[in-house]
C-alpha positions in Angstrom: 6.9 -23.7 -26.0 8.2 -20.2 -26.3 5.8 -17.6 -24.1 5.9 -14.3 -24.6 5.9 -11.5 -21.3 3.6 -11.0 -19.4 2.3 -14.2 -19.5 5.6 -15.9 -18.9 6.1 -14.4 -15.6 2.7 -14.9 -14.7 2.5 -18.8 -15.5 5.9 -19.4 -14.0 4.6 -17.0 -10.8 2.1 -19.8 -10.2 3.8 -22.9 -10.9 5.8 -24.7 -8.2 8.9 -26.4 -9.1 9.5 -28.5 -10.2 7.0 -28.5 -12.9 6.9 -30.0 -16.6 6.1 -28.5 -20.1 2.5 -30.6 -19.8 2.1 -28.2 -16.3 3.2 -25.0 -18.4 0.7 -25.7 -21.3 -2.1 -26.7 -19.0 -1.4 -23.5 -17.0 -1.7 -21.2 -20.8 -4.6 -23.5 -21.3 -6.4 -22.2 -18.3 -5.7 -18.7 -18.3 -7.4 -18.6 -22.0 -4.1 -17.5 -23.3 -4.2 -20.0 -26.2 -7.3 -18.5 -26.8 -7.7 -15.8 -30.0 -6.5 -12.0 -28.8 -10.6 -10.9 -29.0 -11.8 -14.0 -27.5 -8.8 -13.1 -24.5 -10.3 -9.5 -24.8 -13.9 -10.2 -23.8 -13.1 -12.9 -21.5 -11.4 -9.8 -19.8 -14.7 -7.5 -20.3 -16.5 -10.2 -18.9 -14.6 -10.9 -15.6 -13.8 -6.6 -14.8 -17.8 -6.6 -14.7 -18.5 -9.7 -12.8 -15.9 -8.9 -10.5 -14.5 -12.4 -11.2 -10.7 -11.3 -10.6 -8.9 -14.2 -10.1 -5.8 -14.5 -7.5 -3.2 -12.6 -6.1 0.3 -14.7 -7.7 2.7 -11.9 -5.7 1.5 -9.5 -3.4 -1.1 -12.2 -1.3 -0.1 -15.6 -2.6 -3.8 -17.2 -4.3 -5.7 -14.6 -2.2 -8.7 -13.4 -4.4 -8.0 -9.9 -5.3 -11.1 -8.7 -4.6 -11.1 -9.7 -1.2 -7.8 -8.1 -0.8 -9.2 -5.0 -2.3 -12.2 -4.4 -0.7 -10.6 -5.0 2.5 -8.3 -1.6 1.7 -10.7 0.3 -0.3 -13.5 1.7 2.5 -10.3 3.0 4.1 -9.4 5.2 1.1 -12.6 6.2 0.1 -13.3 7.8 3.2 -10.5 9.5 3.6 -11.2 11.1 -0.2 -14.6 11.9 0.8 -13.4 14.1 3.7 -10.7 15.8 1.4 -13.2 16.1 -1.1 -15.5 17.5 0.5 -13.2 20.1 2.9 -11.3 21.2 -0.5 -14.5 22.2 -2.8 -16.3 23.7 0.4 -13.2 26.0 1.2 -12.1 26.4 -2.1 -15.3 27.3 -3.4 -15.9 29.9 -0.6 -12.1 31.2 -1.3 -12.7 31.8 -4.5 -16.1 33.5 -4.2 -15.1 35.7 -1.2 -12.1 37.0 -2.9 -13.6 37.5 -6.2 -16.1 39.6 -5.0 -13.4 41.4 -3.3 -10.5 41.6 -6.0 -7.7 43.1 -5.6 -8.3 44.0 -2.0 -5.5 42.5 0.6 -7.2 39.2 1.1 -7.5 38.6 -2.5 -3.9 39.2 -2.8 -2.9 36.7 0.2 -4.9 34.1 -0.9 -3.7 34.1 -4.7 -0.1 33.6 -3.5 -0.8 30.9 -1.2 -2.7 29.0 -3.6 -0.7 29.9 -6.6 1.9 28.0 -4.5 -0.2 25.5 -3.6 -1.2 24.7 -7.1 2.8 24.5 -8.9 3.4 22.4 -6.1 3.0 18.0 -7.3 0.8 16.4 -3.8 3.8 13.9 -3.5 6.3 16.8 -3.0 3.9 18.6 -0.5 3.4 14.9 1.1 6.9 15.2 1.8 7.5 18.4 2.4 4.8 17.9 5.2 5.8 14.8 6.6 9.4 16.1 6.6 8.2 19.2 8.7 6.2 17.0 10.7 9.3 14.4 11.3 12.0 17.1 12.0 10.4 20.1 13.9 11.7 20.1 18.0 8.4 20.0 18.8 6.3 17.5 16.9 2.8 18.4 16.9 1.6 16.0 14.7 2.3 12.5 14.0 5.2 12.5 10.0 3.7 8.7 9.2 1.1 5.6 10.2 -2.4 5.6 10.7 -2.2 4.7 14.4 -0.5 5.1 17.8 1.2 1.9 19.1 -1.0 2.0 21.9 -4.4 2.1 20.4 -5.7 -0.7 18.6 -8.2 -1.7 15.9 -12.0 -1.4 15.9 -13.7 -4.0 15.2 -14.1 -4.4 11.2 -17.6 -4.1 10.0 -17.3 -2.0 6.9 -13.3 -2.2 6.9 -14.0 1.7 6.6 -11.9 2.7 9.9 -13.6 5.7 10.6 -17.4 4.2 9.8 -16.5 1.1 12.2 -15.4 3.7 15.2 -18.6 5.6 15.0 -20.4 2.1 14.8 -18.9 0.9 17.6 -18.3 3.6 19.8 -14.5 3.8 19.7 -13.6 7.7 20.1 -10.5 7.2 21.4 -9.4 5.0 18.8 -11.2 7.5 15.9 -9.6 10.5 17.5 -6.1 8.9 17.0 -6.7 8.0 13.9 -8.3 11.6 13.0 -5.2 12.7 14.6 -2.8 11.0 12.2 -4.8 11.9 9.2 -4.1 15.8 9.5 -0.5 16.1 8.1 -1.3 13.7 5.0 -4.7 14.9 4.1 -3.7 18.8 4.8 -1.2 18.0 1.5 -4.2 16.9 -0.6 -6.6 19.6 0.6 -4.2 22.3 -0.3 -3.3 21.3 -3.8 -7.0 20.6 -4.3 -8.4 24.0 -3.0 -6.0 25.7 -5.1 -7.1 24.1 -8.3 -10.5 25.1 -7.4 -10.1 28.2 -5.6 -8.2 29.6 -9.1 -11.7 28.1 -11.1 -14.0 29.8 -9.0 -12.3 33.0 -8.3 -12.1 33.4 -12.4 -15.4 32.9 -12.8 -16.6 35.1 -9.9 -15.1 38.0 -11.4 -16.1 37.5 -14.9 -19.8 37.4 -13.2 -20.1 40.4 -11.3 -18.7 42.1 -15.0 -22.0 40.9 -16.8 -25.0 43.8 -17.3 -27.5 41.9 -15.1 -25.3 42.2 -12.2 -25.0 46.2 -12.4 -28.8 46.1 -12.8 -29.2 44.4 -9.7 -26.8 46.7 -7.5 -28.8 49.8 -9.4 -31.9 48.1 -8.2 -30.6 48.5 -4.4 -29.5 44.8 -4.0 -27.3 43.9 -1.1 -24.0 42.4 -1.9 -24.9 39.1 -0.1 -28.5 38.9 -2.0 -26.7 39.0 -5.4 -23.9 36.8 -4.4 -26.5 33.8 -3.5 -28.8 34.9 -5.9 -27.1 35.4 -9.3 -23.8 34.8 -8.8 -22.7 31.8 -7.0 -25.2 29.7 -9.6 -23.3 31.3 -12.6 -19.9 31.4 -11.1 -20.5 27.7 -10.4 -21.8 26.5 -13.8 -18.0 26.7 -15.7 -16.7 24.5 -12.4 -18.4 22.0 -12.6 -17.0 19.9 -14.3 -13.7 20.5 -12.7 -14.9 20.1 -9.4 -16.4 16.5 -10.2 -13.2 15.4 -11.5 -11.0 16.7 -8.2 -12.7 13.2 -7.0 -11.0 10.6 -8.8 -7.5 12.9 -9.0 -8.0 12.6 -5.2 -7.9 9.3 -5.0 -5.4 8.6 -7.6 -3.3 10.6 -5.5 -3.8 8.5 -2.7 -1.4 6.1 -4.5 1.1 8.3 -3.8 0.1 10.0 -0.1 -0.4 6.6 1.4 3.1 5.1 0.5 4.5 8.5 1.8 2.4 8.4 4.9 2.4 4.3 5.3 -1.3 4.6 5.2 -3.3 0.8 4.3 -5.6 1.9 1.4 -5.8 1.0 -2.4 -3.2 3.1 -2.8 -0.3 1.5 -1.1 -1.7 -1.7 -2.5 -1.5 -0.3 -5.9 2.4 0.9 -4.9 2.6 -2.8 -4.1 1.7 -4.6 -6.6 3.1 -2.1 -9.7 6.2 -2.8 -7.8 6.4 -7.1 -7.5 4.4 -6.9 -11.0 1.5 -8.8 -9.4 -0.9 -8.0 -12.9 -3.7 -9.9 -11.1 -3.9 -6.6 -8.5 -3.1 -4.0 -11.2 -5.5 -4.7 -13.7 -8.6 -4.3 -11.0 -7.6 -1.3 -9.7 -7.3 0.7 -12.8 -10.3 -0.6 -13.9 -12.1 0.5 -11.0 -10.2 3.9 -10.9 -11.4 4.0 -14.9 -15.4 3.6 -14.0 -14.8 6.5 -11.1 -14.0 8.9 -13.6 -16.6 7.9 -16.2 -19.2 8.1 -12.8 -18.2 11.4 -12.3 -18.3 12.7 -15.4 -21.6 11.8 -15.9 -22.8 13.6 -12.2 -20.8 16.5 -14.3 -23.0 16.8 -16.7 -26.2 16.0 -14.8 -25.2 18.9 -12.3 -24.7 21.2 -15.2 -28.0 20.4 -16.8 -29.8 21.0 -13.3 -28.0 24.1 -12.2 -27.9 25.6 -16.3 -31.6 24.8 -17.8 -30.3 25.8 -21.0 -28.1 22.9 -21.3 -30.2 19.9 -22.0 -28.9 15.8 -21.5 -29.4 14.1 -25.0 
């Protein structure tokens, strides 16, 4: 029988010599590959949703992959909710603060930095940082790892590192690992930032040009009151959408920070398995990175519709 790639690497992946043409065809037979391509296509719908993913044939010999992948994905997603969350506060408050104050010195500072920070790809800032980090005489911060030699592991309750310090009471162990998370998640937080910084600060300043924001100065406003009051809502309302997305570009960019940084998260594993070809790995992941970005697009467009009452959800 002539088998076309992939699913002659994967059958012979999981084979053991020696084996015969009867082992071969029983192997096709029970990965549905002799079965029609739609039949194979919702056989594939079916197991992504059920989270029946099969077994690792490369990167954890007939380990279920979703064990393997659970076991790294607490770790990443906690990491990408702290750079989340530090990138859209600051950038958000950047962008605000200096478009309220454009042109002045700060304005001009912080459009250089982040113009620089935004023409800059994360993988070249993760190693420009963990090159400074690696080569300065006096290394203030750890260039790669996610631990000291000397510390240990907490125990693993949620597999979330941080979580299970807290949980247990391990502060020296979460302060090492805090520790070696500044260099790698200071390259994420400034490309993000910038992205949004340059969002917010365009829409700042095309809100305090609108009539009703004259009015309310005329009226004896204080700059503060109409910044809460009528301009961070409407400055906010064009981000949106943008700022719900810098979620899953986050953590697709983990794939490449946590190879640079040797950090254990979906990301390396991803790295891992494009790399030997494990499918069985692949296939999961990008599904899972898919339904992150259809989640978030729909928090998009709830948040617009509570924060706009004009737009309505349909």
């Amino acid at each position: 029988m002539k088998l076309a790639c992939p699913e002659e690497e994967i059958i012979f992946q999981r084979l053991t010599l020696p084996f015969t043409q009867e082992d071969i065809d029983a192997e096709y037979h029970a990965l549905g590959f002799d079965q029609p391509l739609i039949i194979q296509f919702l056989i594939f719908i079916k197991i992504m949703f059920t989270g029946d993913w099969g077994s690792s044939f490369k990167v954890v010999m007939d380990s279920d992959v979703k064990e393997i992948i659970f076991q790294r994905l607490p770790r990443t997603l906690e990491i990408t909710i702290i750079c989340y969350i530090l990138s859209t506060l600051i950038g958000i408050k950047m962008g605000l603060f200096t478009g309220s104050n454009r042109e002045k010195n700060t304005d001009k500072i912080s459009r250089i930095i982040t113009y620089v920070g935004i023409s800059i790809p994360p993988f070249v800032l993760a190693i420009f940082f963990s090159q400074m980090a690696a080569y300065q005489n006096i290394r203030i911060f750890p260039a790669f790892g996610y631990k000291s030699s000397t510390v240990g592991n907490p125990p693993a309750i949620t597999n979330a590192r941080i979580l299970d310090c807290i949980l247990t009471g391990n502060w020296i162990i979460l302060g090492d690992y805090l520790y070696h998370l500044v260099v790698p998640l200071s390259a994420m937080i400034v490309y993000q930032l910038s992205i949004i910084f340059r969002h917010t600060r365009s829409s700042t300043i095309g809100v305090y040009q609108e009539e009703y924001i004259s009015t309310a100065f005329a009226k004896g406003c204080t700059e503060k009151m109409i910044l809460n009051k009528h301009v961070l809502r409407n400055a906010l309302t064009p981000c949106i959408n943008m700022i719900s997305m810098g979620f899953p570009q986050i953590l697709a960019g983990f794939i490449v920070l946590e190879v640079a940084f040797d950090l254990p998260g979906i990301g390396q594993l991803f790295a891992w398995a494009f790399s030997v070809g494990d499918y069985a790995v692949l296939i999961p992941l990008i599904f899972m990175l898919a339904i992150i970005v259809l989640i978030f697009n729909l928090i998009a467009d709830i948040a617009n519709a509570i924060i706009d009452p004009r737009i309505k959800l349909t």
